[in-house]
LUMLOVO-94506 format. One record per atom (N, C-alpha, C): residue number from 1; x, y, z; residue in one letter; atom name. Coordinates in steps of 0.1 Angstrom, whole numbers. Layout:
# residues N
SITE, NUM, X, Y, Z, A, CA
...
END
This chain:
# residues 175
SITE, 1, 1054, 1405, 1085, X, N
SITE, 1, 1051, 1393, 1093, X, CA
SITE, 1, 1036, 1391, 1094, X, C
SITE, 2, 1032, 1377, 1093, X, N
SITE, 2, 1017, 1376, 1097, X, CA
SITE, 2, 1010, 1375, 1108, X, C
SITE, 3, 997, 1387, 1111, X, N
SITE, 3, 997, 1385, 1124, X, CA
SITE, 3, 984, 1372, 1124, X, C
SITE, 4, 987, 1366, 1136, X, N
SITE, 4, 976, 1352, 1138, X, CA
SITE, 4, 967, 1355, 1142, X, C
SITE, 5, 954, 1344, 1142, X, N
SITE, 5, 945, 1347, 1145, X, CA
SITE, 5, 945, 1341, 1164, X, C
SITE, 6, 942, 1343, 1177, X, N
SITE, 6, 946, 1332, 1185, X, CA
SITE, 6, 941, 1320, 1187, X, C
SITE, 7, 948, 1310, 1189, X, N
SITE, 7, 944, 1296, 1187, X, CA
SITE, 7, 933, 1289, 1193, X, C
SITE, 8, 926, 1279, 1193, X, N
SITE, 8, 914, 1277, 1194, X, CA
SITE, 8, 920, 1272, 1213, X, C
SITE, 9, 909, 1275, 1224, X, N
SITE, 9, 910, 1272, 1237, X, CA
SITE, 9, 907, 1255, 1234, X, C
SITE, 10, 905, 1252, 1227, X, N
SITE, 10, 902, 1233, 1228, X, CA
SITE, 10, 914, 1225, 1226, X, C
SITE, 11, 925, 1234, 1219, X, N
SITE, 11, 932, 1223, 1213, X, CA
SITE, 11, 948, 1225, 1224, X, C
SITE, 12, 945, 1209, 1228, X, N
SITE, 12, 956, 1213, 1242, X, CA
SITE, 12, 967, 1218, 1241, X, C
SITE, 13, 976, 1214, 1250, X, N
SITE, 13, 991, 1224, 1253, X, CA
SITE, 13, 1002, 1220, 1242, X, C
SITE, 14, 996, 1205, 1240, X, N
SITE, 14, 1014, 1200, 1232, X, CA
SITE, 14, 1011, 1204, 1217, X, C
SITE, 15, 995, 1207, 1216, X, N
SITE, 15, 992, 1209, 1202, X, CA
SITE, 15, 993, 1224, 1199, X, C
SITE, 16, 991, 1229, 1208, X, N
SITE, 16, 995, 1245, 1209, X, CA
SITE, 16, 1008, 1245, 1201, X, C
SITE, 17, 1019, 1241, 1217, X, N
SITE, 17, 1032, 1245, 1212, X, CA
SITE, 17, 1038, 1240, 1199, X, C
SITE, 18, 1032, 1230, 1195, X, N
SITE, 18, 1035, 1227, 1179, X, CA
SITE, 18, 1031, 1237, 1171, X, C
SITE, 19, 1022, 1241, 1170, X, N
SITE, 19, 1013, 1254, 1159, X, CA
SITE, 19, 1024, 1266, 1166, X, C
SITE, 20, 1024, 1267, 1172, X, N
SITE, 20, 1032, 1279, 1179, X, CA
SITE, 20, 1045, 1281, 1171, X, C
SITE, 21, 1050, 1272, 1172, X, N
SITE, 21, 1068, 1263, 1170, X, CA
SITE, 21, 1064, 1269, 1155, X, C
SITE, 22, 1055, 1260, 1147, X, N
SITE, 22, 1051, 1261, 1132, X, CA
SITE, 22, 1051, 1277, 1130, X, C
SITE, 23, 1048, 1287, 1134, X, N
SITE, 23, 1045, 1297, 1135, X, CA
SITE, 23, 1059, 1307, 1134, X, C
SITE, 24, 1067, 1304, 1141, X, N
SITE, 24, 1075, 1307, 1146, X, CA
SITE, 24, 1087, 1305, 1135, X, C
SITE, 25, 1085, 1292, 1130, X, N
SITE, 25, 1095, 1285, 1116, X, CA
SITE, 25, 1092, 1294, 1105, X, C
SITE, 26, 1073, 1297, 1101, X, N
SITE, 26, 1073, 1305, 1091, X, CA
SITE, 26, 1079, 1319, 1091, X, C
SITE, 27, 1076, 1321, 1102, X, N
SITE, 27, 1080, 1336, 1104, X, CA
SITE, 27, 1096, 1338, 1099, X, C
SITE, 28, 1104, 1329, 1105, X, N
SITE, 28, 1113, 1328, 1103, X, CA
SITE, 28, 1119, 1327, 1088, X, C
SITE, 29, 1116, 1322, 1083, X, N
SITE, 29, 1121, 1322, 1066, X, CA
SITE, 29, 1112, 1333, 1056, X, C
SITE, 30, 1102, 1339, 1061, X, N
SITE, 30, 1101, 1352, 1055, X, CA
SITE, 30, 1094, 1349, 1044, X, C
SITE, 31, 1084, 1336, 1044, X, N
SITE, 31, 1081, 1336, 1032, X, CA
SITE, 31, 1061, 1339, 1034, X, C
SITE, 32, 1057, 1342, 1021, X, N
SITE, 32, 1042, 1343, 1025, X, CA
SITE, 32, 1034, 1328, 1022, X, C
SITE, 33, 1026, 1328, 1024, X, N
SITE, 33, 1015, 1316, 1024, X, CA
SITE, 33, 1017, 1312, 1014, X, C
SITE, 34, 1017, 1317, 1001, X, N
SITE, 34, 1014, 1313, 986, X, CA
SITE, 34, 1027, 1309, 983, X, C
SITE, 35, 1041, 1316, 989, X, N
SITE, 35, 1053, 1313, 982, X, CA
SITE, 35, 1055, 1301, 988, X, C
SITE, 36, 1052, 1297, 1004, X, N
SITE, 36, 1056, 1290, 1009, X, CA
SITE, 36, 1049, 1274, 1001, X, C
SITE, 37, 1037, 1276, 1002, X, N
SITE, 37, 1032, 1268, 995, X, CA
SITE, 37, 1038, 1264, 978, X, C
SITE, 38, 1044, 1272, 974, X, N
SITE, 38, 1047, 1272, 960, X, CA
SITE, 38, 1060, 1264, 960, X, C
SITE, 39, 1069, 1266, 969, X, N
SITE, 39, 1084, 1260, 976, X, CA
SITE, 39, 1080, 1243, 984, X, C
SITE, 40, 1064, 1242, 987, X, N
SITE, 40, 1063, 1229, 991, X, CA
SITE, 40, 1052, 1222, 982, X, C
SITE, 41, 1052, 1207, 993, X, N
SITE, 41, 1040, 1203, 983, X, CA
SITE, 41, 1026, 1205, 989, X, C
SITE, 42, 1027, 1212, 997, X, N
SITE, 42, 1015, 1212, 1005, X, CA
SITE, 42, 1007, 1226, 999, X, C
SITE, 43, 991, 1229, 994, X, N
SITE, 43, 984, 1239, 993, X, CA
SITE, 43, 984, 1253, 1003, X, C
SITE, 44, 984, 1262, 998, X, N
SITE, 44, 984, 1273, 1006, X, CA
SITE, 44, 974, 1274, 1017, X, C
SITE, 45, 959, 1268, 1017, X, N
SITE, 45, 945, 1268, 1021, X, CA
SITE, 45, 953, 1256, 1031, X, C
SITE, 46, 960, 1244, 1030, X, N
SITE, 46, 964, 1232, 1040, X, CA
SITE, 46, 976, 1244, 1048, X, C
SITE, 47, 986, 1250, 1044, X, N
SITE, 47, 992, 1260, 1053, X, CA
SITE, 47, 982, 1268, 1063, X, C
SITE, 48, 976, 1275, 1058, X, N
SITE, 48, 969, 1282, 1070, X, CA
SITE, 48, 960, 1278, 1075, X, C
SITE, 49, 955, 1259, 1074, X, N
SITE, 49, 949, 1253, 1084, X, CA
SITE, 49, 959, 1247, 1096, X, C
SITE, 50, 974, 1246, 1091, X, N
SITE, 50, 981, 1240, 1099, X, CA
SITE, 50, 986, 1253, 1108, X, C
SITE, 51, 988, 1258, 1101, X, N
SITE, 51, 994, 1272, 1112, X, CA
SITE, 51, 983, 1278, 1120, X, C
SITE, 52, 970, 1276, 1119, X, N
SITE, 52, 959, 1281, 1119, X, CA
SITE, 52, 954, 1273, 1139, X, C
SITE, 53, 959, 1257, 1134, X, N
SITE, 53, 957, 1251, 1148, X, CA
SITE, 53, 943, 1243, 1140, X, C
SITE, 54, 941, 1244, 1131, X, N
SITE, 54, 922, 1235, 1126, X, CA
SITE, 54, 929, 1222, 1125, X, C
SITE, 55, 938, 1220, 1121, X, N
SITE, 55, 942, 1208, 1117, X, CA
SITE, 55, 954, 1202, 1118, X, C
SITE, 56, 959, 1187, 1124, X, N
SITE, 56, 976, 1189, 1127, X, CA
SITE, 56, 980, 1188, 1114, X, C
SITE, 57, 990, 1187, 1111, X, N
SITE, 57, 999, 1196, 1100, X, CA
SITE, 57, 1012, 1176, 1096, X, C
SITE, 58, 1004, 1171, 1086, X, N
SITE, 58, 1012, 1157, 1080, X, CA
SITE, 58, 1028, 1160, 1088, X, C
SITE, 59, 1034, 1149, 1087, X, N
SITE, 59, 1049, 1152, 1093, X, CA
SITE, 59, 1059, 1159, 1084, X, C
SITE, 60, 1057, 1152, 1071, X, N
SITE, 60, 1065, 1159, 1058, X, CA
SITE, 60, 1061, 1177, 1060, X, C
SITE, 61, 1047, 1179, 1062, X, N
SITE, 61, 1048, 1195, 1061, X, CA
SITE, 61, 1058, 1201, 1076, X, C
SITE, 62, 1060, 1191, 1086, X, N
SITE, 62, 1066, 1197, 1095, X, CA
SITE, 62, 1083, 1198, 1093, X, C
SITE, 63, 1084, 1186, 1085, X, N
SITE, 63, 1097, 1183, 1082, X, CA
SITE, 63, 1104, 1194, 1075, X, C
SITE, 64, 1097, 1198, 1060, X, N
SITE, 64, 1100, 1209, 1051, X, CA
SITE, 64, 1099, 1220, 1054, X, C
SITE, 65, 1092, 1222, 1060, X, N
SITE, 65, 1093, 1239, 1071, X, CA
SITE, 65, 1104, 1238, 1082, X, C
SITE, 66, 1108, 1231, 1087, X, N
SITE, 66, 1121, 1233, 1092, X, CA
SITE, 66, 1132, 1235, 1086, X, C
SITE, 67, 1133, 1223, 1071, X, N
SITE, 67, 1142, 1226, 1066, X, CA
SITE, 67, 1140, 1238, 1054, X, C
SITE, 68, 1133, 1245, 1053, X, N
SITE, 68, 1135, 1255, 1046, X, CA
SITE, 68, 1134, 1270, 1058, X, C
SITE, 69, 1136, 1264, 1072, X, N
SITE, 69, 1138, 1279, 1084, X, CA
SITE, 69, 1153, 1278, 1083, X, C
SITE, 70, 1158, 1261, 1086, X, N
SITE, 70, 1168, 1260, 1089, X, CA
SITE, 70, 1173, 1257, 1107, X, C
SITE, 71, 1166, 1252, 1107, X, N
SITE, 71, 1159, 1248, 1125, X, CA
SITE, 71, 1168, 1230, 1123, X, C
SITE, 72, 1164, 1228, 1137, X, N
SITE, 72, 1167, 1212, 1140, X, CA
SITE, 72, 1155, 1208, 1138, X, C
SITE, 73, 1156, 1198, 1129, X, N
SITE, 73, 1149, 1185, 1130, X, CA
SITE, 73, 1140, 1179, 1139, X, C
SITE, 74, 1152, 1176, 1148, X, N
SITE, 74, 1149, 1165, 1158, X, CA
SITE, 74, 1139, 1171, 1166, X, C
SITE, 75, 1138, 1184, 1172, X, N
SITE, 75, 1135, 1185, 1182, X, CA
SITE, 75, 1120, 1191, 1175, X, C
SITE, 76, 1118, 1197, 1162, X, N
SITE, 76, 1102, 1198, 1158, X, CA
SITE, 76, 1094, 1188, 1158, X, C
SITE, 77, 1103, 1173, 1152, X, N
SITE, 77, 1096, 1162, 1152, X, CA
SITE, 77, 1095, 1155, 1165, X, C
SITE, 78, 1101, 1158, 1178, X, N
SITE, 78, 1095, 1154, 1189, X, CA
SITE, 78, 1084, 1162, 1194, X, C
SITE, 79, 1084, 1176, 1192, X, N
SITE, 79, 1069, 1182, 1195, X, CA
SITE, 79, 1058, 1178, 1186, X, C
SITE, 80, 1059, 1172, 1170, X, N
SITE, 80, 1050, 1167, 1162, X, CA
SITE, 80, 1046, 1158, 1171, X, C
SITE, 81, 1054, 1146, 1171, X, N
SITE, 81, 1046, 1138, 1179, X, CA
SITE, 81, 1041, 1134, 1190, X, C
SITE, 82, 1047, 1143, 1200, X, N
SITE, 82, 1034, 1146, 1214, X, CA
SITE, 82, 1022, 1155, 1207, X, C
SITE, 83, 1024, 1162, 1199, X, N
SITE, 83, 1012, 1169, 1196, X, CA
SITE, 83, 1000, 1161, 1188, X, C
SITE, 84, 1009, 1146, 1179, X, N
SITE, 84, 998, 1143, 1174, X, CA
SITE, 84, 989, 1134, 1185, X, C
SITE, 85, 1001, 1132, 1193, X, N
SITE, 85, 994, 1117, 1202, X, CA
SITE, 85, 977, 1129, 1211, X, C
SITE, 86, 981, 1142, 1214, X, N
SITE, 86, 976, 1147, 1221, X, CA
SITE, 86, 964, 1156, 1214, X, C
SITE, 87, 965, 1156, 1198, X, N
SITE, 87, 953, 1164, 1190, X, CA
SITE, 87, 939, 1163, 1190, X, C
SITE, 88, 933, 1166, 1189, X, N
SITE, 88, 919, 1163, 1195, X, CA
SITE, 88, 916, 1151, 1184, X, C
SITE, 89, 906, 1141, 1182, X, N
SITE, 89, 903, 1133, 1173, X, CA
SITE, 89, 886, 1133, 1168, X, C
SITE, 90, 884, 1135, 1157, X, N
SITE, 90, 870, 1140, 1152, X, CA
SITE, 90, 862, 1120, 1157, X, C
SITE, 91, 849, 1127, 1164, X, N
SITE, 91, 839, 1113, 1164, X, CA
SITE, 91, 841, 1104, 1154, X, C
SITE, 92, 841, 1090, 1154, X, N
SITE, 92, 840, 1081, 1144, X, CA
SITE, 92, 829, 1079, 1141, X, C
SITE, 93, 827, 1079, 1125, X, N
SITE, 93, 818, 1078, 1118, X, CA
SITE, 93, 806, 1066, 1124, X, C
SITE, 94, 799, 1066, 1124, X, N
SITE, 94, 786, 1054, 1126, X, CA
SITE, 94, 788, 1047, 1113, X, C
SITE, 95, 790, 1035, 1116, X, N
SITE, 95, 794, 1024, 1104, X, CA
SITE, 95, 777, 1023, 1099, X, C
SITE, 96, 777, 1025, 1088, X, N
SITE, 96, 763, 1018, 1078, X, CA
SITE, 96, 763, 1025, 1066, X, C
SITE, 97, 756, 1029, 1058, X, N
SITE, 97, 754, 1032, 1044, X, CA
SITE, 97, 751, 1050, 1048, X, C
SITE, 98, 756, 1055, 1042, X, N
SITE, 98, 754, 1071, 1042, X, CA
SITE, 98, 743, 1078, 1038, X, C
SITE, 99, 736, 1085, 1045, X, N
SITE, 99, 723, 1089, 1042, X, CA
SITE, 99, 722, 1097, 1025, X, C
SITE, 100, 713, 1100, 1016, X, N
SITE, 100, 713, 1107, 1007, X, CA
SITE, 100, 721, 1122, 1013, X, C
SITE, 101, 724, 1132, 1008, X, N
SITE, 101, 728, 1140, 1008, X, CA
SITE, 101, 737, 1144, 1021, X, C
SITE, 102, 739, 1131, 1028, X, N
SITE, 102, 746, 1131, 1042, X, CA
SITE, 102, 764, 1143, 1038, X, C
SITE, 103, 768, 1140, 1023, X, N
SITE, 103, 779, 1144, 1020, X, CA
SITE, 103, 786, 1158, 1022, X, C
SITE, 104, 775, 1163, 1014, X, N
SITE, 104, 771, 1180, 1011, X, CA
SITE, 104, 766, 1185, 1022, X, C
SITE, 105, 762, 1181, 1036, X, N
SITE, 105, 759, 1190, 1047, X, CA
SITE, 105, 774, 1188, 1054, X, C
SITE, 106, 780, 1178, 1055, X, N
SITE, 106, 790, 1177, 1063, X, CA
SITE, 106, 803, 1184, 1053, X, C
SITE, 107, 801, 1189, 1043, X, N
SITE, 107, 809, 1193, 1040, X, CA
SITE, 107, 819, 1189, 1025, X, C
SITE, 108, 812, 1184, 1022, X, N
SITE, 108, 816, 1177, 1009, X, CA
SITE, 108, 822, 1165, 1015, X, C
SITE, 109, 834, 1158, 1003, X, N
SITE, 109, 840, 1140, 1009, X, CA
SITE, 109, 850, 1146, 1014, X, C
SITE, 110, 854, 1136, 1024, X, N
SITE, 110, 867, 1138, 1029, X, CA
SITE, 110, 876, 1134, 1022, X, C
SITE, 111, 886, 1141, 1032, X, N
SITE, 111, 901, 1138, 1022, X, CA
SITE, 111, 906, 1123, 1023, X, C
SITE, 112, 913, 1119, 1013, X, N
SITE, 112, 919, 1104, 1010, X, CA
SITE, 112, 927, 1102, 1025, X, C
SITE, 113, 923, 1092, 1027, X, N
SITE, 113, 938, 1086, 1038, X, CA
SITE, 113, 950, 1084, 1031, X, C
SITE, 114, 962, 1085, 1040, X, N
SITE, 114, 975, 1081, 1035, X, CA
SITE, 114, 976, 1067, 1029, X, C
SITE, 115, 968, 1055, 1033, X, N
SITE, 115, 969, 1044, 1030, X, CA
SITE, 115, 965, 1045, 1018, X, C
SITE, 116, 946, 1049, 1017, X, N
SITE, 116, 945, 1051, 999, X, CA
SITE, 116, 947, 1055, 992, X, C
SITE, 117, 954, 1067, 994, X, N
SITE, 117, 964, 1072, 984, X, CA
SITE, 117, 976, 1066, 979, X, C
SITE, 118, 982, 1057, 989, X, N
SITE, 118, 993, 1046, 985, X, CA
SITE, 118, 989, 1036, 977, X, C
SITE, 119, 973, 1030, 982, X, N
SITE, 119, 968, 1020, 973, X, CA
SITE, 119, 968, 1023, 958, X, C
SITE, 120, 961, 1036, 957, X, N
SITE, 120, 960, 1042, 945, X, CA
SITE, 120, 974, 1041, 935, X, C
SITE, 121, 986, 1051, 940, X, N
SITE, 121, 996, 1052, 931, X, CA
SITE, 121, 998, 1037, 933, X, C
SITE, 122, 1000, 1031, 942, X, N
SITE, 122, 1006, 1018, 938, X, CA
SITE, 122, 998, 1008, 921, X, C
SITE, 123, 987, 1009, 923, X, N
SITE, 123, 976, 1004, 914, X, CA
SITE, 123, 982, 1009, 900, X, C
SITE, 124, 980, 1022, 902, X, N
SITE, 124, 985, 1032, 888, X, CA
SITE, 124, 1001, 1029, 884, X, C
SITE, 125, 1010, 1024, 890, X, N
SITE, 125, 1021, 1019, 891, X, CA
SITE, 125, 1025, 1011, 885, X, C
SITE, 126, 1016, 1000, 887, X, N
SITE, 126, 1016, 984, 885, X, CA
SITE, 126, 1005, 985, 869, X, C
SITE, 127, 994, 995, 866, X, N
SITE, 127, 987, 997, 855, X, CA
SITE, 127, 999, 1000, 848, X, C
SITE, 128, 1006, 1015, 848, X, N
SITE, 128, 1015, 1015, 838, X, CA
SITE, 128, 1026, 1004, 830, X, C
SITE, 129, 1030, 1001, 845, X, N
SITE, 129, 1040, 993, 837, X, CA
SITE, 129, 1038, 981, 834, X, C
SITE, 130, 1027, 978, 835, X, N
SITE, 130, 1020, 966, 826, X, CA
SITE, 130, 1015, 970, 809, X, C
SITE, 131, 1012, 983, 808, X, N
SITE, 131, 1012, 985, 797, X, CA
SITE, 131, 1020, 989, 787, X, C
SITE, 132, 1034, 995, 796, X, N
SITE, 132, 1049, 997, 786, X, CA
SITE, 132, 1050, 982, 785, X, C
SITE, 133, 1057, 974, 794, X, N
SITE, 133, 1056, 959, 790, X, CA
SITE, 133, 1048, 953, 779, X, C
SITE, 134, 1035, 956, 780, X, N
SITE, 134, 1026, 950, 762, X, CA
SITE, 134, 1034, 958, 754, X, C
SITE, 135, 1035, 971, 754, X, N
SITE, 135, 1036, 981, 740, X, CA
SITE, 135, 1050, 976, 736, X, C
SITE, 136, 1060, 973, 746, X, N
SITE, 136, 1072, 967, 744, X, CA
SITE, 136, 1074, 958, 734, X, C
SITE, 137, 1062, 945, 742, X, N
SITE, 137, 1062, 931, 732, X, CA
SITE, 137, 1056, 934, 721, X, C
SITE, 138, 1049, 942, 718, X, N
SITE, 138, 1043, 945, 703, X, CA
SITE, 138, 1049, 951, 698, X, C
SITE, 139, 1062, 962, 700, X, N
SITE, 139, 1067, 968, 691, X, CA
SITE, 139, 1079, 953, 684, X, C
SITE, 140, 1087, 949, 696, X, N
SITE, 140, 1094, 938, 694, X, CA
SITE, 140, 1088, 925, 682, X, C
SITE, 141, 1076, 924, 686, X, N
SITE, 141, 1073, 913, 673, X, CA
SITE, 141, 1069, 921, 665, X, C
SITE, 142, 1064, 934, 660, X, N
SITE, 142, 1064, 937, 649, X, CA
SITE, 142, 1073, 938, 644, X, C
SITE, 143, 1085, 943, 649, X, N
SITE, 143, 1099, 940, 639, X, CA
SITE, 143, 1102, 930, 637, X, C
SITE, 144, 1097, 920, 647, X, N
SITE, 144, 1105, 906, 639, X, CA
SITE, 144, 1097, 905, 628, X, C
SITE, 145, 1084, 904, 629, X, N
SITE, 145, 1076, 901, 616, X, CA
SITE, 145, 1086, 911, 605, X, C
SITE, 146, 1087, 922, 608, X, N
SITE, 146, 1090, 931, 598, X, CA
SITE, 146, 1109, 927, 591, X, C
SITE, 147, 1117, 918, 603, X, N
SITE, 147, 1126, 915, 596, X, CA
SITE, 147, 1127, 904, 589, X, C
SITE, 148, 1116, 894, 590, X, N
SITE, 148, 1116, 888, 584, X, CA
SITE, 148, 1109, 888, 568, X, C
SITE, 149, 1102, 899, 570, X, N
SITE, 149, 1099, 897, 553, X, CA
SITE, 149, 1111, 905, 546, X, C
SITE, 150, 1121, 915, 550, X, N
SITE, 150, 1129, 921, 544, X, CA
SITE, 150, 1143, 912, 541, X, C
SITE, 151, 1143, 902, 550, X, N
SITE, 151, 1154, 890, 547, X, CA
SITE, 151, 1151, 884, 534, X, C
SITE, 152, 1169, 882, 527, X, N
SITE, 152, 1163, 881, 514, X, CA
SITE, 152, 1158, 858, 515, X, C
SITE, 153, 1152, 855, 509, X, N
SITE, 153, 1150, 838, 512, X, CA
SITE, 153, 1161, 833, 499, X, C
SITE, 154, 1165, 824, 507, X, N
SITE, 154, 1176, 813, 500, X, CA
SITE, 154, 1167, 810, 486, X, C
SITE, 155, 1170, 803, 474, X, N
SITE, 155, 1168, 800, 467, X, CA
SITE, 155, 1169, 787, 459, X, C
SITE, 156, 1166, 779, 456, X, N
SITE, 156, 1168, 762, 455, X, CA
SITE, 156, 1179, 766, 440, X, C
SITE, 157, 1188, 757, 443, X, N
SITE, 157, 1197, 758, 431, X, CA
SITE, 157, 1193, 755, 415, X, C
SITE, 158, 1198, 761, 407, X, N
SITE, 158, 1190, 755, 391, X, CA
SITE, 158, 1177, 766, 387, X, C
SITE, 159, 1174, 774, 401, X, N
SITE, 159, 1158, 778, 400, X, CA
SITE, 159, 1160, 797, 389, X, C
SITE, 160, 1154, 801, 378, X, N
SITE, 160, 1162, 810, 380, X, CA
SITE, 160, 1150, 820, 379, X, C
SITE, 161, 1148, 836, 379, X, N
SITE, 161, 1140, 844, 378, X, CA
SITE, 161, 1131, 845, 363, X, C
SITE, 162, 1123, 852, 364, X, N
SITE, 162, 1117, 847, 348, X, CA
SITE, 162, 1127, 862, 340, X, C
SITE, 163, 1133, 879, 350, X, N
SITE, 163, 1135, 884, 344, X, CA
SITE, 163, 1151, 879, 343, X, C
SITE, 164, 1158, 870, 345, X, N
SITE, 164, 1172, 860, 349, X, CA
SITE, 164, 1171, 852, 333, X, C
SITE, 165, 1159, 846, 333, X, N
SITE, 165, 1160, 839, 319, X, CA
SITE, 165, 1154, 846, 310, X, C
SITE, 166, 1148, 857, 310, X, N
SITE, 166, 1148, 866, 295, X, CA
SITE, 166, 1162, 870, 287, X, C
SITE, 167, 1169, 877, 296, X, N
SITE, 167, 1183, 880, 301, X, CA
SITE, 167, 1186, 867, 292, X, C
SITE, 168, 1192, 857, 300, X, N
SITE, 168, 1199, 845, 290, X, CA
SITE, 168, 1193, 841, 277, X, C
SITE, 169, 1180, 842, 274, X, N
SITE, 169, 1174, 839, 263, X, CA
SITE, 169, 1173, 854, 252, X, C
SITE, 170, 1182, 866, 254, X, N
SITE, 170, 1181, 875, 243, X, CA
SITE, 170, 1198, 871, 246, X, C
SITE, 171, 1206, 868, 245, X, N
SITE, 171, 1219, 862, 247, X, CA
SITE, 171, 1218, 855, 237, X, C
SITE, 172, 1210, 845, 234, X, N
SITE, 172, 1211, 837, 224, X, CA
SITE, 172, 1214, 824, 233, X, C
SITE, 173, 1209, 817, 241, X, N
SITE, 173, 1215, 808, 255, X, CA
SITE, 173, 1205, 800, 255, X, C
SITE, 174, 1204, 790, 256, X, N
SITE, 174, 1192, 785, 262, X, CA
SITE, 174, 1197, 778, 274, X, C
SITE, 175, 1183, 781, 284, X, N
SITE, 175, 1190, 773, 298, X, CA
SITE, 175, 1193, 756, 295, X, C
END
């Protein structure tokens, strides 16, 4: 079992007993950081910020740790969300242009929001399948081009091949 480190005194009661609860789930299914992580989609380094109390913990991570303890649902995801309403919230940025190297003191970029990351796959989404759709219509008209030169073409009656009338002219024939 892992022992914790104790939780930071800043982060209040409901956020506590979530990390707590989370704590309690891992323990329960016996798995280690790395496996656990390996069994979800969440990074091992994002697990022990969430169990850790640095950070609240997305709902899906709370979701999938229950269901891989084998716990109720309901009642983790009512502690998620008194704990998020009650998580501390980092200062808002000062709206304006970001200083030169403002990035790399603070800690490199932050992480994507859930929205831009929706924007994104959505984009990528809508890119791919705009481009099966072209490769589609271009495979489709290359075959028609292609069946149509392999169709044999009608022929005007009377008309005949030149090797058709050598043929009748070693016959002894004349057309």
């Amino acid at each position: 079992m892992t022992r914790w480190q104790p939780l930071p005194d800043s982060l209040p009661r409901e956020a506590r007993h979530l990390v707590e609860q989370l704590r309690f789930l891992k323990g329960r299914t016996g798995l280690s950081l790395a496996e656990l992580a390996r069994r979800t989609a969440y990074s091992k380094s994002s697990w022990q910020r969430y169990l850790s109390g640095a950070k609240l913990p997305p709902r899906g991570a709370a979701q999938v740790l229950c269901r891989l303890a084998g716990a109720d649902q309901a009642r983790l995801l009512a502690l998620w969300e008194l704990a998020e309403q009650a998580w501390p919230r980092p200062a808002p940025e000062p709206a304006g242009p970001p200083e030169a190297g403002a990035g790399a003191e603070a800690g490199g970029a932050p992480e994507p929001r859930g929205g831009e990351h929706r924007r994104w796959r959505t984009a990528a989404l809508v890119a791919f399948a705009v481009i099966v759709l072209l490769v589609a219509g271009l495979l489709w008209g290359l075959s028609r081009r292609a069946g149509d030169r392999t169709t044999a073409r009608p022929r005007a009656r009377g008309v005949l091949s030149r090797a058709a009338r050598s043929t009748r002219a070693s016959r002894g024939r004349c057309p």
